[in-house]
C-alpha positions as CSV (number, residue, x, y, z in Angstrom):
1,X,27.2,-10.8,-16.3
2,X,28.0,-8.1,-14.3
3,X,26.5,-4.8,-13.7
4,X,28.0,-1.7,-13.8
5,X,26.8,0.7,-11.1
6,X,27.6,4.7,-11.3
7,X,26.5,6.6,-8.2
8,X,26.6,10.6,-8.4
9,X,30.1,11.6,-8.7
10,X,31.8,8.3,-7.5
11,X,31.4,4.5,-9.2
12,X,30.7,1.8,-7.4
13,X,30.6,-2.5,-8.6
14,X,27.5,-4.4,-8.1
15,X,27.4,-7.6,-8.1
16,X,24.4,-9.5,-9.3
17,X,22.6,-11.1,-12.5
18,X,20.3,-9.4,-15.8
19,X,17.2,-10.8,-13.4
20,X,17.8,-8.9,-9.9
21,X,16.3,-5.5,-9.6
22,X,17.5,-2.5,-9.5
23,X,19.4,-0.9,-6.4
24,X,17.2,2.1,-5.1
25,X,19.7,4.6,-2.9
26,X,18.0,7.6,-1.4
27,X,18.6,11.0,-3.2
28,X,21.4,9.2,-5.3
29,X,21.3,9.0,-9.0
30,X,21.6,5.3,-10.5
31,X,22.6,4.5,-13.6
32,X,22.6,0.2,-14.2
33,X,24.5,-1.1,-17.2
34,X,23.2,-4.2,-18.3
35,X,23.7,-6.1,-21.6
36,X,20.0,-7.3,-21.4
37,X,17.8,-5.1,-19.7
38,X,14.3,-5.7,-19.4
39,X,12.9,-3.9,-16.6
40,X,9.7,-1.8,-16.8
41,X,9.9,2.0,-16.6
42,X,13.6,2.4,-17.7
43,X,15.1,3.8,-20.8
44,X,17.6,2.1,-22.6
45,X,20.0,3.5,-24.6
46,X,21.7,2.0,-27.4
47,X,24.7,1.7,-25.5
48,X,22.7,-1.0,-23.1
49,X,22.5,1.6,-20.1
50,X,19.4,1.3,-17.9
51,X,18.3,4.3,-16.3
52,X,15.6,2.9,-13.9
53,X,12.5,5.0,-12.8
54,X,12.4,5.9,-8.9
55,X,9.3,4.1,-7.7
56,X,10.7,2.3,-4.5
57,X,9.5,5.0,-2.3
58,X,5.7,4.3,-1.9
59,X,3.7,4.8,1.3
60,X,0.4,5.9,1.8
61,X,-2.2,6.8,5.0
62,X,-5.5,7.7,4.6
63,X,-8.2,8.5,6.6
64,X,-12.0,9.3,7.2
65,X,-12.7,12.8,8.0
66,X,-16.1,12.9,8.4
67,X,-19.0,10.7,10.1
68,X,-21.1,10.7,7.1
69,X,-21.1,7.0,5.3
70,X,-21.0,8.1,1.6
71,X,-24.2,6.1,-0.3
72,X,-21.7,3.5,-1.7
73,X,-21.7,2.0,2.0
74,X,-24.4,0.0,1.1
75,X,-23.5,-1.9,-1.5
76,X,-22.7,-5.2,-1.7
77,X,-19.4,-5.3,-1.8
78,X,-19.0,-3.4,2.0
79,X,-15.6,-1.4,0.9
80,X,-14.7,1.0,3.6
81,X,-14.1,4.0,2.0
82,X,-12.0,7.6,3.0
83,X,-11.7,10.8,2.0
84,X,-8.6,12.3,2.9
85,X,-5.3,11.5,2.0
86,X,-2.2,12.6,4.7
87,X,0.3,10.7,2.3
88,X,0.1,9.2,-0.8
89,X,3.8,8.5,-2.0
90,X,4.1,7.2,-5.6
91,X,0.2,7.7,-6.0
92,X,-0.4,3.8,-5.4
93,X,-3.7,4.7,-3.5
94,X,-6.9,5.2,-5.3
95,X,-8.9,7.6,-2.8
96,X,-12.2,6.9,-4.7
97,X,-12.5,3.4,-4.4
98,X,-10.0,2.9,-1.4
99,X,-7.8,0.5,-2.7
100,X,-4.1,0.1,-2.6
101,X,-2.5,-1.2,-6.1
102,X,1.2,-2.1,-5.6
103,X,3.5,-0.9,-7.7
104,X,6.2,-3.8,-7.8
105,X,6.8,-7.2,-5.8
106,X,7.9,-6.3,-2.4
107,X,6.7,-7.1,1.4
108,X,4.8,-4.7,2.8
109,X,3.6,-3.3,6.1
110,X,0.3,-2.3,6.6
111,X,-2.2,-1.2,9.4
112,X,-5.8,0.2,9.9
113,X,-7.6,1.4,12.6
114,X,-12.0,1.6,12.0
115,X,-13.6,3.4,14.8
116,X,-17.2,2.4,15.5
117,X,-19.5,5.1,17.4
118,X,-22.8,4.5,19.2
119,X,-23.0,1.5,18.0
120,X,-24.0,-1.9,20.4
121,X,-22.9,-4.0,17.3
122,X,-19.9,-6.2,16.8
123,X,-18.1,-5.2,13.9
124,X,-15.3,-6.9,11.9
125,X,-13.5,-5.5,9.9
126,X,-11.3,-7.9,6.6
127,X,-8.1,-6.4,5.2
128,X,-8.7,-8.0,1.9
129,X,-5.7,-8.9,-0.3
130,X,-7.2,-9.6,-4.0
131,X,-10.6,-10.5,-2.6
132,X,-9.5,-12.5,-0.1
133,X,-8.9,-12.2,3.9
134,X,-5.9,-11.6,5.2
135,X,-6.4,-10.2,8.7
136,X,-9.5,-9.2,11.0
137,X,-10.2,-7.1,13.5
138,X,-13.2,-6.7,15.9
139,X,-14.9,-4.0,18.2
140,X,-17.5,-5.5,20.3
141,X,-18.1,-3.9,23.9
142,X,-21.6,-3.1,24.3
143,X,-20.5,-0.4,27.1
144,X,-18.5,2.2,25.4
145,X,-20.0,5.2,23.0
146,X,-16.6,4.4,21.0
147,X,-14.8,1.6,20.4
148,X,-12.2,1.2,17.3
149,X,-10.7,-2.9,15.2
150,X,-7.2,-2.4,15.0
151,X,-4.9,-4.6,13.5
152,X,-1.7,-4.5,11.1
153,X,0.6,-6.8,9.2
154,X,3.6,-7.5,7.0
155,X,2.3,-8.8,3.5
156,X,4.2,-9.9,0.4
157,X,2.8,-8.5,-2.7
158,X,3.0,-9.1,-6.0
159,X,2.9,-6.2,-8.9
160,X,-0.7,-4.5,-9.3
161,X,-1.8,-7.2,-6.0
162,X,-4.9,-5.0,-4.7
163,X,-5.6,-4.7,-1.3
164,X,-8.5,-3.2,0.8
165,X,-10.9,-3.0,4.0
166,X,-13.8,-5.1,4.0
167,X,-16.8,-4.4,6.4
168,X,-17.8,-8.5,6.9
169,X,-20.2,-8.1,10.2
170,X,-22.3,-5.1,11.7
171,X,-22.4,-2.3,10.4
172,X,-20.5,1.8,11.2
173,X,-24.2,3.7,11.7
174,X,-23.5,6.5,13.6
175,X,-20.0,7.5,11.5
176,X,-16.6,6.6,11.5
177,X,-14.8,9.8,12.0
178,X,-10.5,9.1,12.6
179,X,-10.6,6.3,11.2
180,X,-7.3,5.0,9.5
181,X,-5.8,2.6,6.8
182,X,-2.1,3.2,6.0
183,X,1.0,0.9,4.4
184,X,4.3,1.3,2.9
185,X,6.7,-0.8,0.9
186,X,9.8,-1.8,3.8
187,X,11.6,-3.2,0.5
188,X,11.3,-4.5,-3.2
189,X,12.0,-8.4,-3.9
């Protein structure tokens, strides 16, 4: 089958099958007809057209404002939480327990950067993708007052995929002011 895609005040063809998502064109209105459409947050009209809900824009960069670890630190599971939100596109970022839920299947770019502060302790800090580890990061000089575990990747994701920063060795006494964790979708599968 072929779709029938209407953009704005022209109308363009598409070319595709009932299973492929929908194309997402900046500040462009897109209406997909489809004989069978199934996909999540879109109204269908009896006439079979698909009016899908915007949610390929998501990006989101938070970061910790303040050297105070919030009583949470300590438990067991080590999350390394924030407290302020610069960007938070298509509200994907839970603030309160630091986690990033994705919105759709897609690969996605991500990158933190955990600044340790008086502090002669290696740390490592886990991105954590659904409870496991996908990337590290360490800060170990014994020399410097500050020191900050960078790291970043590209990451395929599945819909409602979770993904976090772990604390796994050391520890942030002393506070972890400017520290960062940000990611964005580059593009839906």
């Amino acid at each position: 089958m072929l779709p029938l895609v209407l953009l704005g005040f022209g109308v363009a063809f598409s070319l595709g099958q009932n299973d492929t998502g929908p194309l997402v064109l900046e500040g462009k209105c897109l209406v997909v007809c489809d004989a069978n459409p199934s996909a999540e947050r879109a109204f269908t009209s009896s006439f079979g057209i698909s009016v899908q809900a915007g949610d390929a824009k998501v990006a989101f960069s938070a970061l910790r404002g303040t050297n105070h670890e919030p009583s949470d630190m300590s438990n067991t599971s080590l999350t390394i939480y924030f407290d302020q939100l610069l960007v938070n596109i298509g509200n994907h970022f839970d603030l309160q327990a630091s986690v990033f839920q994705a919105p759709r299947r897609g690969i996605y770019s991500f990158s933190f950067h955990v600044v340790k502060v008086y502090n002669r302790q290696t740390i490592q800090v886990n991105l954590m993708h659904n409870e496991y580890p996908i990337i590290s990061a360490f800060a170990g000089d014994q020399d410097v007052t500050r020191e900050a575990a960078s790291n970043s990747v590209l990451l395929q994701m599945e819909r409602e995929d979770k993904l976090y920063l772990k604390l796994e060795r050391g520890n942030l006494m002393g506070g972890w002011r400017y520290s960062t964790f940000s990611g964005f979708l580059v593009f839906p599968l």
